[in-house]
C-alpha positions, 0 to 999 in steps of 0.5 A: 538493495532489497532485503526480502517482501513486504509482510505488512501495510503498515510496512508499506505504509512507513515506506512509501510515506503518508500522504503517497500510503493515503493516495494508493489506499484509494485504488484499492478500497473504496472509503476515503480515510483521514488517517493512516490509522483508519486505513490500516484499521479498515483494509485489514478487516475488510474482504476484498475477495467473496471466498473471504480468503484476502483482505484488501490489504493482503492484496495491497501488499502483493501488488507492491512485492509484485510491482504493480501498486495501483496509483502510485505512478501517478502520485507525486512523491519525494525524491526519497520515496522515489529512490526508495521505490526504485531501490526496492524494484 
């Protein structure tokens, strides 16, 4: 059962687990990074639109509370991620 939005990458990150976070932060910057920690570094302060309104990460966040996370349909997660996943749609 879902209780309430996603707020936070670092939310998304502890939910769909490393190395699925890793791959999905792919589709929306566009560095590659070793560690959850530079990611979350990084797309929190990098604009993702000009008007300097949202944040690549912002955007990453409403696209899972929307259901459309880029790039995670294609990565090959556990059977608890999916299940999470599939509780949370």
């Amino acid at each position: 059962m879902r209780h309430g939005k996603m707020k936070t990458l670092y939310g998304l990150y502890k939910t769909i687990g490393r190395d699925a976070f890793l791959e999905a932060v792919k589709q929306y910057s566009g560095h590659a990074y070793d560690t959850v920690e530079a990611a979350l570094a990084d797309m929190e302060s990098r604009w993702f639109d000009e008007d300097r309104a949202l944040t690549e990460a912002d955007v990453m966040v409403l696209d899972y509370n929307s259901g459309r996370l880029r790039g995670f349909d294609s990565i090959e997660t556990s059977s608890s991620v999916t299940t999470k996943m599939e509780v949370l749609a």
